[in-house]
N, C-alpha and C positions, 0 to 999 in steps of 0.2 A: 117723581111722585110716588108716595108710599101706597103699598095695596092693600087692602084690608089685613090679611094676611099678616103684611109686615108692621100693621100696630099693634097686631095683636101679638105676636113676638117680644115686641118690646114692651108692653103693656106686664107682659107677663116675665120677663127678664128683669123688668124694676120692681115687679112686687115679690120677685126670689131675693135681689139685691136685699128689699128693704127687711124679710119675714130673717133673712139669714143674719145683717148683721147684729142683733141684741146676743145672738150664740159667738160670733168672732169676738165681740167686744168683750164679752163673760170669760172665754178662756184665754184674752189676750190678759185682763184683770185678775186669772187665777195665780196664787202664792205658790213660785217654783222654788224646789230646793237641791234639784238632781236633773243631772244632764244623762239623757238614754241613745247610748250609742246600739242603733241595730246594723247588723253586715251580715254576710255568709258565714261568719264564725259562731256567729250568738250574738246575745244582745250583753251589754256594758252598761252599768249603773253607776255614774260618778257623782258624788256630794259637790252640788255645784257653787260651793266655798271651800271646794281645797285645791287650788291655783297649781295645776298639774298639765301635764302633755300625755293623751294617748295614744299607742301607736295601735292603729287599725289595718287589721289584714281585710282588705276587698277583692274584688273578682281582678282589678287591673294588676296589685300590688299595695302597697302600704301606705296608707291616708295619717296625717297625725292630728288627730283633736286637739286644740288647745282652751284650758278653762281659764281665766283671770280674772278676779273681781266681781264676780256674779256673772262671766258673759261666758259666752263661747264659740266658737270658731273654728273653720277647718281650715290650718294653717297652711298644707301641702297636702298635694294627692295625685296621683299619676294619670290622672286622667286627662285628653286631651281639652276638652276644653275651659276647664276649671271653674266653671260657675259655684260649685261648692265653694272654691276657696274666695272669689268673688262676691259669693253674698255678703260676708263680713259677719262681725259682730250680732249674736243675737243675744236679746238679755230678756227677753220676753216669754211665757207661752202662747202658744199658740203657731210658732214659726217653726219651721222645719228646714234645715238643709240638708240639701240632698246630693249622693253623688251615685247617679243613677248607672253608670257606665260600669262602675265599682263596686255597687249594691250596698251600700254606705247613706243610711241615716242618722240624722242627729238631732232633737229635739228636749227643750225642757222640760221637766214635769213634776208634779207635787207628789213626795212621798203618801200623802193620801191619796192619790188618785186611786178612785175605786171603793172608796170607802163610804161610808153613807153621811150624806150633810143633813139629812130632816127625816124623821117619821114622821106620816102621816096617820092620822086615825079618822 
């Protein structure tokens, strides 16, 4: 039997679910044109239509990002348990792979980002 307590948990768990997804869906629908590789070394800006391999120095050793055909992917990484490489293919914003053991992020994102879409007056 639920106790008040725990409807109201979830009462308020589905109305984060529902206030949250119109922002996942919006930057899942943002126009990517660059893959940002961040590490312990710096961050990486690659044009995510030039079908290349890069090699990532992280905290374990050497990750290699792979770009192809508007996607990308962490093809190798020295981490033990390799869910980076695992996730596969992303071709979307909004998704992030991660290799957290390595200090290795990868994520799409619009050369505009940051920049302003509307004045208001």
């Amino acid at each position: 039997m639920l106790t008040r307590g725990d409807k109201l948990l979830v009462v308020g768990l589905a109305a984060l679910l529902l206030l949250s997804a119109p922002a996942a869906l919006a930057a899942a629908r943002t126009p990517v044109d660059s893959v940002v590789i961040d590490s312990p070394s710096g961050r990486t800006v690659v044009p995510l239509h030039r079908d290349t391999d890069v090699m990532v120095d992280g905290l374990l050793g050497t990750a290699t990002v792979e770009i192809r055909e508007g996607a990308v992917r962490v093809s190798s990484a020295p981490c033990p348990d390799h869910v980076c490489v695992e996730t596969g293919w992303v071709d979307r914003g909004g998704r992030v792979i991660a290799c957290v053991p390595g200090g290795i992020s990868v994520r799409l994102s619009s050369s505009r980002e940051g920049a302003l879409d509307a004045v208001v007056r």
